[in-house]
C-alpha positions in Angstrom: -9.4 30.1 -51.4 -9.4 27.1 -49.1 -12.2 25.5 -47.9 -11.8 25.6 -44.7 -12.0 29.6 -44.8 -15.6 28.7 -45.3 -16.4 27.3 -42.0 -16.5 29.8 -39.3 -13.4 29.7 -36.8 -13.2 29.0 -33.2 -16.5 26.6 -33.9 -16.9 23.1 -33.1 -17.4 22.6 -36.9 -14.4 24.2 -38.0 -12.0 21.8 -35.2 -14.0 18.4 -36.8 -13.6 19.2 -39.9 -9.9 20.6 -40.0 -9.2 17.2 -38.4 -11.0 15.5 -41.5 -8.9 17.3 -43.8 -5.7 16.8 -42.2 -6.7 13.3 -42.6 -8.0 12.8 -46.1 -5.9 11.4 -49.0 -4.1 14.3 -50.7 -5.0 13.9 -54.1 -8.9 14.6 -52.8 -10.5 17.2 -55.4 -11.6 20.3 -54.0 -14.8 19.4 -55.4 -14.5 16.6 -52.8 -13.2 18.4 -50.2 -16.3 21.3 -51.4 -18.4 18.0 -50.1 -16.6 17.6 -47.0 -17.3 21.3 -45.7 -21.2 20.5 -46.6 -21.4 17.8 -45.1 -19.9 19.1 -42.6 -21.6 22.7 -42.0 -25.1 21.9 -43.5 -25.7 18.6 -41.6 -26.1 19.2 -37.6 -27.6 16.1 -36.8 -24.1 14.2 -38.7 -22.1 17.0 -37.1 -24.0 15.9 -33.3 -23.2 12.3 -34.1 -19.4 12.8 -35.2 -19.1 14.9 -32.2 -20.5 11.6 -29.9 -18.1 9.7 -31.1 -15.4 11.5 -30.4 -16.3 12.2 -26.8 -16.9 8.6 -26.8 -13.3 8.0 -28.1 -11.9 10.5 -25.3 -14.0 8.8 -23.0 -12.9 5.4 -23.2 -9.3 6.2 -23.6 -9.3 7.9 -20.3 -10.6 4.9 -18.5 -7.9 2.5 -20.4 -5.5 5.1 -19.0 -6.4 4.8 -15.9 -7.3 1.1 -15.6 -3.1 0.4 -17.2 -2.5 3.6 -14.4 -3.1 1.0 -11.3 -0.3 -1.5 -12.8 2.0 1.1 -13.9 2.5 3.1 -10.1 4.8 3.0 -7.6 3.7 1.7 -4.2 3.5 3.7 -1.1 6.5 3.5 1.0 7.1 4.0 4.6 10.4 4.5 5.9 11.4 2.8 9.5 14.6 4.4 10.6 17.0 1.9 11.9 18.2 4.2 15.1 21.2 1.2 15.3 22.6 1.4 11.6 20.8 4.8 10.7 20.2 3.3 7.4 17.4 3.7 4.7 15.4 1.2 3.0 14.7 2.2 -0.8 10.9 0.8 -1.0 9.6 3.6 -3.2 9.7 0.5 -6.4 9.4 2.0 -10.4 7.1 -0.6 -11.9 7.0 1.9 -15.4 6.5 5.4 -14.5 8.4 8.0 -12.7 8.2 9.9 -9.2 9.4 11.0 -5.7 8.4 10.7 -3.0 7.7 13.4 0.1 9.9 11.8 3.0 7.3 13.1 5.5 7.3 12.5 8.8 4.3 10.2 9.8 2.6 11.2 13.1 -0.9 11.9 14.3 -3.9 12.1 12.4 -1.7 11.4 9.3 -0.9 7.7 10.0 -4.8 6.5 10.0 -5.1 9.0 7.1 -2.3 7.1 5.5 -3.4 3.5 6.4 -7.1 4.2 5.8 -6.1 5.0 2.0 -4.0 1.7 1.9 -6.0 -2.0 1.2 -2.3 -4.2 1.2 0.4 -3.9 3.6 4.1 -5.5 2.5 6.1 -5.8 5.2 10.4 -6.5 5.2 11.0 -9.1 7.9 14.5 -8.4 8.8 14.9 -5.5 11.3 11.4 -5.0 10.3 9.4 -7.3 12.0 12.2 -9.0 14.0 16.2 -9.3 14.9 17.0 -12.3 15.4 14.4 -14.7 17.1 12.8 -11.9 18.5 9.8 -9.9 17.4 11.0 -6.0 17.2 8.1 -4.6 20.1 4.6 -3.6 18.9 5.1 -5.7 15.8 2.9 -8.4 16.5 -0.3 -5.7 17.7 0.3 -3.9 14.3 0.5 -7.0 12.1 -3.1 -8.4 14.0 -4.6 -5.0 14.3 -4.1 -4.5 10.0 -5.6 -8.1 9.4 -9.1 -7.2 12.0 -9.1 -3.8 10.2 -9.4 -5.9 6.8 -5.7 -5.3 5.2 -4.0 -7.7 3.5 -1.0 -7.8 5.0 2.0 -10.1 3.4 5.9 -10.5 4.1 8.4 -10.3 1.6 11.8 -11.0 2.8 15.1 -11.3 0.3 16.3 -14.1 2.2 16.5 -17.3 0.6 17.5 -20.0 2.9 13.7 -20.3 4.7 10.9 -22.0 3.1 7.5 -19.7 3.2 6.5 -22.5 6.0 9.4 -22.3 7.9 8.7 -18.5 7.8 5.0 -18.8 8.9 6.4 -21.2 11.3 8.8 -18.6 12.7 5.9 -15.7 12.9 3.7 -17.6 14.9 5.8 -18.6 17.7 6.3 -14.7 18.0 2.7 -14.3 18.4 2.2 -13.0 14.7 -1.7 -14.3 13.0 -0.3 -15.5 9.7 -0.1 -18.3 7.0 1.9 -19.9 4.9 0.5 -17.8 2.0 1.3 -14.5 3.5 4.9 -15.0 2.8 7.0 -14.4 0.1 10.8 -15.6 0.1 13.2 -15.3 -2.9 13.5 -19.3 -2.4 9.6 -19.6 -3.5 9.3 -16.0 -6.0 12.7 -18.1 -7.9 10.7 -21.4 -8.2 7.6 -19.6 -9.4 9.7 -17.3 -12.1 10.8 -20.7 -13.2 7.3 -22.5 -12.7 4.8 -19.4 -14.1 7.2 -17.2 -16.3 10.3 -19.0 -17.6 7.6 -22.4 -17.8 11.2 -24.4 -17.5 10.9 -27.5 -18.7 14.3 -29.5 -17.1 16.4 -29.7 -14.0 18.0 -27.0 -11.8 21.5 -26.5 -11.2 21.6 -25.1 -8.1 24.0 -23.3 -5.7 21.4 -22.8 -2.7 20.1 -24.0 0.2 17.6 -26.9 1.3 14.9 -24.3 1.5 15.4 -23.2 -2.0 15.6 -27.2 -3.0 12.5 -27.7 -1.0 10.5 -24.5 -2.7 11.8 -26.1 -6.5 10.7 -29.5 -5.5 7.3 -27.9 -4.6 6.4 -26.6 -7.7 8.1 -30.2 -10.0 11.2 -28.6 -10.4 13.5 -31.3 -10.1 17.3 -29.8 -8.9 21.5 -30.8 -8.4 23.7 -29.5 -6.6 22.7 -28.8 -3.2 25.8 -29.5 -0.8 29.3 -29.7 -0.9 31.6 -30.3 -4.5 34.8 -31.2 -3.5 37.8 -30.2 -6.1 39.8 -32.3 -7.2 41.8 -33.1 -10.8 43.9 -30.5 -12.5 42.0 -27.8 -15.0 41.2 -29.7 -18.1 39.2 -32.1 -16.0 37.3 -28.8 -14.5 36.6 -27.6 -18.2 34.9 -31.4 -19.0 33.3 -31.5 -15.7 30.2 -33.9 -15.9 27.2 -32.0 -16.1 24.1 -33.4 -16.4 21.8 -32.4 -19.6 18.6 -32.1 -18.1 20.0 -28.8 -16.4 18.4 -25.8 -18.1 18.7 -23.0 -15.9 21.3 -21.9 -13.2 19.8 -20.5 -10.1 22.1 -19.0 -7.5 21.1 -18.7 -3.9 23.2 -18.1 -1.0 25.4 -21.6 -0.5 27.4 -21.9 2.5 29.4 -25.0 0.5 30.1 -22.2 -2.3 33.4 -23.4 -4.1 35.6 -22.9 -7.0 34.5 -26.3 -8.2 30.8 -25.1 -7.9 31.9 -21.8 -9.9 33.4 -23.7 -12.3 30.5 -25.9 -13.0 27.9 -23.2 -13.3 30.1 -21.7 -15.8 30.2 -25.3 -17.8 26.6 -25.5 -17.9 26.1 -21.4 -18.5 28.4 -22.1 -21.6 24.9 -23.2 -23.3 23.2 -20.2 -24.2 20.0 -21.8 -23.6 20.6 -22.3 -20.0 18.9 -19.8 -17.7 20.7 -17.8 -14.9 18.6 -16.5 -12.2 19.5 -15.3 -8.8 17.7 -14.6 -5.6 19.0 -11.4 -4.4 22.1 -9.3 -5.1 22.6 -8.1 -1.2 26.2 -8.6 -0.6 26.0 -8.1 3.2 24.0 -9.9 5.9 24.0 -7.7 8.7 24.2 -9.1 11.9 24.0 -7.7 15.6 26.4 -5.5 17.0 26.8 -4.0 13.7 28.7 -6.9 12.3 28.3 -8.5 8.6 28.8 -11.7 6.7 29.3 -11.9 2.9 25.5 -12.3 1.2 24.4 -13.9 -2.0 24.8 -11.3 -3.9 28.8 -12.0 -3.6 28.3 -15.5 -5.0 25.9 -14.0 -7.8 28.6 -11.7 -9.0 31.2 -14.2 -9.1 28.9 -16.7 -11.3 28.0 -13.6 -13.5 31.8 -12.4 -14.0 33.1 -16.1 -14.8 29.8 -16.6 -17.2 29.8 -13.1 -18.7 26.2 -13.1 -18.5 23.3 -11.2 -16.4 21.4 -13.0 -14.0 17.7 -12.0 -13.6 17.4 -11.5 -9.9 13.6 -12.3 -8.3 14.4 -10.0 -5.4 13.5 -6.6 -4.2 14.2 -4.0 -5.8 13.1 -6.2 -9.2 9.3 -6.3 -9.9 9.2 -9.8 -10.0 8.7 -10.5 -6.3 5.9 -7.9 -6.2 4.5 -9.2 -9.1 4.5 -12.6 -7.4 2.6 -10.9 -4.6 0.1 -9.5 -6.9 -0.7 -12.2 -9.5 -1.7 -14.6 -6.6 -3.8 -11.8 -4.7 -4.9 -9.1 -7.3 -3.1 -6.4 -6.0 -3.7 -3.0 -7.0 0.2 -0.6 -6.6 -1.7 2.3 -5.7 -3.2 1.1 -2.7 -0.1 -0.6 -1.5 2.1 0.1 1.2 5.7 -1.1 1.5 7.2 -1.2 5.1 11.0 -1.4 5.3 14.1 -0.5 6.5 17.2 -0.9 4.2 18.3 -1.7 1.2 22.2 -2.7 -0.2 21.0 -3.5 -3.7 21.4 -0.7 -5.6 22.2 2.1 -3.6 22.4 3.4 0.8 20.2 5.7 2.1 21.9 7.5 5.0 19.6 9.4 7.2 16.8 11.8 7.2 19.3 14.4 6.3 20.8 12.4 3.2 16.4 12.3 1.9 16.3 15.5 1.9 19.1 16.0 0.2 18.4 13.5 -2.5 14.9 15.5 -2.5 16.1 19.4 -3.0 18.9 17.6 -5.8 17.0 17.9 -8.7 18.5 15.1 -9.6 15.7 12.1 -10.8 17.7 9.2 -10.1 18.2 11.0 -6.6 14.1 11.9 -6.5 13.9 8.5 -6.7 15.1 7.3 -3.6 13.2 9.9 -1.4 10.5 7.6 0.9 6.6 8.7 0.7 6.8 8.6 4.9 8.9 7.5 7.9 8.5 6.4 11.5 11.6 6.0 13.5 10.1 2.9 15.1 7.2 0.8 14.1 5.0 0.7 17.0 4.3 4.8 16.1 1.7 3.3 14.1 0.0 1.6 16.9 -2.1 4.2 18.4 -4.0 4.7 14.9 -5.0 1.2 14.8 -6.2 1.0 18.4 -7.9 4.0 17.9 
């Protein structure tokens, strides 16, 4: 007969002390485990203390779970349909777990709900905030209103060839309360990957702008490349380019000199495994007015990473980095985050409202994922609940 027949069933006793036989060695006597079942049945106050511990246990793993919770979330994300190129902006980010979001509509009472549960706004600055030079209308209320209301309010942009200053700069002449520090560029989030995470210690070779030479040199990153590299020679001078052996990374922006020659010496230096490839952003198209487009960086990225055979890790939105960026400076917590945008040509197009729901009713979790928390079809909707 076992001993656990002798301990009454459905009993706090009998749970303990199955789970201390499941647990001890198995060449225990059943003399010892005779012992085990005293101890067990015939001891309250050790059977109390056991039973402490355990809620204890339960107790603290709980709060663990929830403290690595507020890293592991996806932020809020609002929706701002673009009535010009009806296009979506995925913002809803994975940083580890899994969801979908509700894609609904954001009106009355539900906006101040909404922002009254949010501590940190991230704003996207193109079509976002402005078109052009000018300040989309109700932008620059919002942005104030946000900051008075105590809301950290930041700008992350995928754009590369702007310094955070010249940014700030840019804001304020459209009537927007903001610092230098309240932006966050893929020039700057690349020299801080290199700075804080890669901790480079060498030269750049880099196929960027000014800005993203400017943001390197900021941090003691030390760069080549910047400007035109004229071909010349026949192919086995291109395979013994010079290069110059303090380079350890490659960092890919978007270059307006962009050449075969430049290609070609990325690829010579990306030959050393050791070197470090990182892009900006992968958005092939800059959109323009009028519904007209211009290659992006993400054009030059792809080239590099077909003629190296190699991944680049890319600082931009959709990748963690840049929010992590955000975060590690400001101690951001997902959960109470809100993400304001309007497209995305990363990874995947968002249509309309129509195409949401659809990607909601699919079923599908890689579809789920691309269904916003909220929309607005323009951003001053959310001015009433601020004045109010």
């Amino acid at each position: 007969m076992s001993v656990a027949k002798k301990v009454p069933k459905n009993t706090v006793a009998s749970i303990i002390l199955n789970e201390v036989l499941n647990h001890c060695p198995a060449k225990l006597s059943n003399r010892g485990r005779r012992a085990l079942v005293r101890g067990v049945t015939k001891s309250p106050m050790h059977l109390f203390l056991i039973f402490l511990r355990i809620v204890f246990l339960l107790g603290f793993l709980v709060v663990v779970f929830k403290l690595l919770a507020g890293y592991a979330m996806f932020y809020t994300f609002l929706a701002l349909v673009n009535q010009t190129s009806n296009e979506w902006y995925k913002g809803r980010r994975n940083l580890g777990t899994t969801g979908t979001g509700s894609c609904t509509r954001l009106s009355g009472p539900l906006i101040k709900k909404m922002l009254d549960s949010m501590d940190n706004v991230l704003f996207d600055c193109d079509g976002v905030i402005w078109r052009g030079d000018q300040a989309i209308p109700g932008t620059p209320d919002i942005i104030n209103l946000l900051k008075k209301n105590g809301k950290k309010v930041f700008f992350v942009t995928n754009n590369n060839t702007k310094t955070r200053k010249m940014y700030a700069d840019k804001l304020a002449l459209m009537g927007f309360n903001v610092t230098e520090d309240d932006v966050f560029g893929t020039a700057y989030c690349s020299a801080m990957y290199l700075k804080k995470v890669s901790k480079l210690h060498g030269k750049v070779y880099l196929m960027g702008s000014n800005a993203m030479r400017q943001e390197l040199e900021k941090v003691g990153i030390q760069q080549t490349g910047v400007g035109p590299d004229p071909i010349s020679g026949v192919q086995m001078d291109w395979a013994n380019v010079p290069l110059d052996p303090e380079v350890k990374a490659v960092v890919v922006g978007f270059d307006e000199h962009f050449s075969y020659m430049k290609l070609n010496r990325a690829l010579q230096y990306l030959n050393n495994p050791d070197c470090l490839l990182v892009g900006t952003n992968t958005d092939t198209r800059l959109p323009l007015e009028e519904g007209k487009a211009v290659p992006g960086t993400g054009c030059i990225l792809k080239a590099v990473e077909t003629a190296a055979q190699r991944q680049a890790q890319t600082v931009s939105k959709p990748k963690h980095i840049m929010y992590d960026c955000v975060a590690s400076q400001f101690g951001l917590y997902s959960a109470r985050c809100l993400m304001v945008g309007d497209r995305l040509d990363t990874d995947f197009l968002l249509g309309s409202v129509a195409d949401a729901e659809g990607h909601q009713e699919s079923g599908c979790p890689e579809r789920l994922g691309l269904v916003p928390d909220y929309y607005v079809k323009i951003i001053a909707e959310l001015l009433p609940a601020l004045q109010g």
